[in-house]
Every structure is written in structure tokens, then in C-alpha cells.
C-alpha positions, 0 to 999 in steps of 0.5 A: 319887574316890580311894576309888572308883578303889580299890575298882575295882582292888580288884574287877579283882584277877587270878584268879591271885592266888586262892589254890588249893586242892591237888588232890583226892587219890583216894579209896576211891569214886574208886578204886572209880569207876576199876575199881581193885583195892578193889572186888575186896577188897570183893567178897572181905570180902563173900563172907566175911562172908556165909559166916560168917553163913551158917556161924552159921546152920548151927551154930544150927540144928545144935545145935538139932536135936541137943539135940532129937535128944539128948532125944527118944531118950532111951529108945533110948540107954537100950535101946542101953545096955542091950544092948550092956552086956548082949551083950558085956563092956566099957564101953557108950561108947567114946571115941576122938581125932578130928581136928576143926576146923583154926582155923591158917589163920585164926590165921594170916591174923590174927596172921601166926602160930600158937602151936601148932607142930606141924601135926596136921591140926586141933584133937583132940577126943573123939568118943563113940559106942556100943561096937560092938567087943570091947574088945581091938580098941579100941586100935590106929587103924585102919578096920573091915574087911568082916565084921570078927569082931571087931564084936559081934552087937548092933554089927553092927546099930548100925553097919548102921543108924548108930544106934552115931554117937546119942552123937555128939549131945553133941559137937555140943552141947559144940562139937566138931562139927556134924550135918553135916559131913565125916567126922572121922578118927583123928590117925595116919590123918589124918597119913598120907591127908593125903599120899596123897589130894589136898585132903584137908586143905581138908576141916578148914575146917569142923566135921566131921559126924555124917552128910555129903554123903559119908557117905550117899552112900558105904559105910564106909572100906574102903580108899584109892579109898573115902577119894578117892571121899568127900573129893571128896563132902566138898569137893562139900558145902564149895562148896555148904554152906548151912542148906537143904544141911545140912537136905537131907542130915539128911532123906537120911540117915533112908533111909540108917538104915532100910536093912538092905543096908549092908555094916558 
């Protein structure tokens, strides 16, 4: 009897006496069930990371298409070559400081600093191209004017037909820029438009081009309206770029290159 009566209290035991578990602390799923703030950070990172892909996809393509570019117009760089050396004295490339990509940012947002500590726009590479001046005119940076005396007759065309930019291939290749891109610009041009011209600066976020949505929809940079005109081309092209972008502006340039209306 007795070891019944226990095993019945044992059984009616109050709930209470249960231990109970410790209230379930919100998750990342509970925030997100919620409408908190995580969905819109996922939402961000997602974007990122797509563009980075997007962006990687560009860069293969583009250095694909140059070092094919590189190779089929051997014969015409040899032809180039041997028409300005043989029109004018002087070297046959001319080399200058351009401002490329601008990486502070996203060291910045990384490391919450950045080791180099003077602003210069972007990381300074050399360009190359084809000498389409005299050489005493290769100094100073500034833009070419219209009908400059100073371009050399085979220069002229070079420059009316952006057969001077071939060179241009080998920096694709070796990094320094894309075919498609905004233009890259002269370090004290650089420094001085960056107060001048809203937005410019937002252009250095990617690698700059050899021909752009601005490039063939706008003449030479003439002046500061030219400079407004192109960055707001080149700010078009940022939203928006992606492989069929850029493979749409390489096709548009072809027709831009055979035109003989260009003002150089």
C-alpha cells in the first residue's frame, strides 16, 4: 500500500515544480521573420556581391578581347610604328602619368584607414600610346586644342581615327585598365576638375577605359562644359555596367573609328 500511494503522489507532482527553459533569445531568422534592419544589410551584401561578380566577369572579358586585339594588330602597330618614326623625330610611344582605379574607399571601409596619405584621386599608373605630337609639346599636362599645330600630320589621323589609344592594350593586360571605362585623366587635371565638376571623383571607382559610354558619345576634352558633359556619360555607364554594357559600347566604338568628321 505504501508504495502505491507514493508512486500516485510521485504522478500529481504540480507543473510548477518542472523546470523551465529560459526564453528563446531572437535570431537572425527572428529578426528577419520581424522586418528588422538584417534583411536590408542582406539585401546590401547581395548587391555587393553580385556586382563584384559582375565586375569579374567584365575584367575576363576585357582582358580577353585585348590580348586578342594585342595579337591581331600586330601588323598595324608595325605599320603605325614605322610611320610616325619615320614622319617626325622623336620616340614612337609616348608615355604619360594617368589617375587609375581609386582602392581608398574600399581600404578604408576595411581597415578603417588607409596608409597612403595624400588624396591623389586614384593609383597613378602609365599609359601608352602612340606619339601623335612633337616632342617639345610632350611635357606640360594640359588637353589638346582644336587644330593644335603642334599634332604631327600622321597624328592627326591617329587621333581622328583612335588608332594613337592600340598601345592602350597592354595596360588592359598588365592591370592598369579595362577596354571600357571612363576615361583616365592627368594627375594635376585630375586635382584641379575634382573641385570644378560635380561627381567627378565617383568616376575612380572602376578601372578606367580605353573607349567609354562617354568617349563615343562626346568629342576630345576641349573645355569644362566637355569635361561635365562626359562625367555625367561616365556616371550613366557606372549604374548600368555589366558584360552586355561593355560589349555594347566595343561594338559602338567600330563606327566611331571609321569616321573622318572627328575634330582632333
Amino acid at each position: 500500500m505504501g508504495n502505491s500511494h507514493d508512486t500516485r503522489i510521485e504522478d500529481q507532482k504540480s507543473p510548477a515544480a518542472v523546470p523551465k527553459r529560459p526564453p528563446k533569445r531572437p535570431t537572425d531568422s527572428t529578426d528577419k521573420e520581424s522586418g528588422a534592419t538584417a534583411p536590408l544589410v542582406s539585401q546590401e551584401d547581395a548587391t555587393v556581391r553580385r556586382q563584384a561578380v559582375s565586375d569579374s566577369q567584365r575584367r575576363l572579358l576585357n582582358v580577353m578581347l585585348a590580348v586578342l586585339c594585342m595579337l591581331i594588330s600586330i601588323p598595324l602597330l608595325m605599320l603605325i610604328s614605322i610611320a610616325v618614326k619615320s614622319t617626325s623625330s622623336g620616340s614612337v610611344f609616348y608615355t604619360q602619368s594617368r589617375v587609375g582605379l581609386d582602392r581608398r574607399r574600399q581600404l578604408r571601409s576595411i581597415a578603417g584607414r588607409c596608409r597612403r596619405r595624400e588624396d591623389l584621386g586614384g593609383r597613378i599608373f602609365t599609359i601608352i600610346e602612340f606619339r601623335t605630337m612633337s616632342v617639345l609639346s610632350c611635357a606640360a599636362q594640359s588637353w589638346a586644342r582644336p587644330q593644335d599645330p603642334l599634332i604631327t600630320r600622321v597624328g592627326a589621323f591617329l587621333r581622328r581615327h583612335r588608332l594613337d589609344e592600340l598601345p592602350q592594350f597592354l595596360n588592359v593586360i598588365i592591370g592598369d585598365m579595362n577596354i571600357v571605362g571612363p576615361r583616365p585623366e592627368q594627375p594635376e587635371i585630375f586635382l584641379r576638375l575634382k573641385g570644378e565638376v560635380a561627381g567627378y571623383t565617383r568616376r575612380q571607382r572602376v578601372l578606367p577605359g580605353i573607349t567609354g559610354w562617354a568617349q563615343i558619345n562626346h568629342r576630345y576634352d576641349q573645355r569644362l562644359d566637355d569635361v561635365r558633359v562626359k562625367t555625367s556619360l561616365d556616371l550613366e555607364y557606372l549604374r548600368r555596367r555589366c558584360m552586355a554594357e561593355d560589349t555594347r559600347i566595343m561594338v559602338c566604338t567600330v563606327p566611331v573609328m571609321l569616321r573622318t568628321d572627328l575634330v582632333v
